[in-house]
Phi, psi and omega in degrees: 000155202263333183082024270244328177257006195298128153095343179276187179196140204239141169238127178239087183276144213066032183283017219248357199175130183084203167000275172320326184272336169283345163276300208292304186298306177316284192325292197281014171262310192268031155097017184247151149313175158222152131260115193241169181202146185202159153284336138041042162194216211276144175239177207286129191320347188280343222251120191249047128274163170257164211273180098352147216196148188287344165275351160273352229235281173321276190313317156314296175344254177350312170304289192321299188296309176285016148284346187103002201240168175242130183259152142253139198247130180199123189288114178191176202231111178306328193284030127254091188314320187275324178309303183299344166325297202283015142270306165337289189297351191240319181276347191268358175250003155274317133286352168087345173200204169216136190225306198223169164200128186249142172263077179290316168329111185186151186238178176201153191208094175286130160170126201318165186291324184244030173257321159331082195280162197303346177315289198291325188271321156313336177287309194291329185275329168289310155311282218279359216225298166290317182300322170298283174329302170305312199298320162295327188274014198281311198245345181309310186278001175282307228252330200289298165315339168231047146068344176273356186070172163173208186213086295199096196256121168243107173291099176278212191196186191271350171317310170293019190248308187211256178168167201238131176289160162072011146243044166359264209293001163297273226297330196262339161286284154001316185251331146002292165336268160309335174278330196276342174286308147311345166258342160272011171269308146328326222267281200267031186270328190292349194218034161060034163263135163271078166254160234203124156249139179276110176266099169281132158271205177257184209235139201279111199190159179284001168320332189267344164332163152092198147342292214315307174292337160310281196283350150294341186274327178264346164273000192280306175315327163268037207155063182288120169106287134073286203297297216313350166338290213240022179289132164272118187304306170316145174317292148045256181103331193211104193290176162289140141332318184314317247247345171248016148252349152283344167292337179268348183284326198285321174301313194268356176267167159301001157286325177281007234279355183218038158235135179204137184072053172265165148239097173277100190292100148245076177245009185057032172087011202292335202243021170274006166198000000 
């Protein structure tokens, strides 16, 4: 590894696994510290995956550490805004700063439009829309403070591009997302923070655990052919977490040092028609 990040310190939510955990380990190869936070316990009964457990939360730890760098891990729920200061505010007096934060934390829930209860949709707009929201304002004035700019990455989805049938509140949070990325890119351009949204198509991840392909396949039944919405031109069809933490190491790196307010796509070409 190039070391792209030597010297930084990364705050990562949703970490305990997928994605998340592949931003912490990519990060902490090219040399930044990390602060994660995953919830690494029950997620809202709507949600037909299976949740994050304080033993995957460890094994990032384990990873994390044997890169050599150092993590500190909390267990804690984006949707509490005061936890995350005081995990933030205990890792940046622990590490000495803040540089970059990726807001990763986010559910998804397949089921038709009139099947979506008022729960459920509050739950998906509360992670991801709000929960999204704490994690910035949690850690943006620790990088405003220490004077170096940096870069602040909100993992969105290819949803947040075009849209994932048989999920309204995903797609509608998703682009939440990204309009929320753009104005705080305005906002925090005056202090070189660079914020940026990541659009993943899908991802080899425990999201498909569980439930989970039952109920696209039972919301796919009520509306067929729907899903070819979002068919990806490469052969693939689908990526690695690896292959959506290199898009975010190029984002939190200084190679990226003059993109700011993007919708950055690693979606295999899905939402491109």
């Amino acid at each position: 590894m190039t070391e792209r990040l030597a010297g930084k310190v990364a705050f990562i939510t949703g970490a305990a696994r997928g994605q998340g955990r592949a931003h912490a380990v990519r990060m902490a190869k090219e040399g930044a510290d990390i602060i994660a936070v995953d919830i690494a316990g029950p997620l809202p009964p709507s949600v037909p995956y299976d949740s994050a457990t304080p033993e995957d939360l460890d094994e990032t730890v384990r990873l994390v550490e044997a890169t050599g760098k150092r993590i500190i891990a909390t267990a804690a729920d984006t949707r509490d805004h005061d936890a995350l200061k005081t995990i933030v505010g205990k890792g940046v007096a622990e590490f000495g700063r803040l540089d970059v934060i990726v807001a990763n934390a986010g559910i998804t829930v397949p089921e038709p439009w009139n099947d979506t209860t008022p729960e459920s949709f509050r739950d998906v707009m509360d992670i991801n829309v709000t929960g999204t929201w704490n994690t910035v304002m949690a850690g943006a004035q620790h990088i405003i403070d220490g004077g170096r700019g940096g870069s602040i990455i909100l993992i969105s989805s290819a949803a947040g591009i075009k849209m994932q049938p048989f999920m309204v509140h995903y797609t509608a949070s998703k682009h939440a997302v990204a309009g929320m990325a753009r104005a705080f890119a305005a906002e925090l351009g005056k202090h070189k923070i660079r914020v940026n949204s990541l659009h993943p198509g899908a991802v080899n991840t425990p999201m498909g655990t569980g439930d989970m392909l039952a109920a696209l396949n039972r919301a796919n039944d009520t509306n067929p052919g729907l899903m070819q919405m979002v068919t990806p031109f490469l052969p693939d069809y689908i990526a690695e977490p690896e292959d959506i933490a290199d898009a975010a190491i190029w984002l939190a790196s200084d190679e990226s040092r003059y993109v700011t307010a993007s919708r950055v796509a690693v979606d295999l070409g899905s939402t491109q028609f």
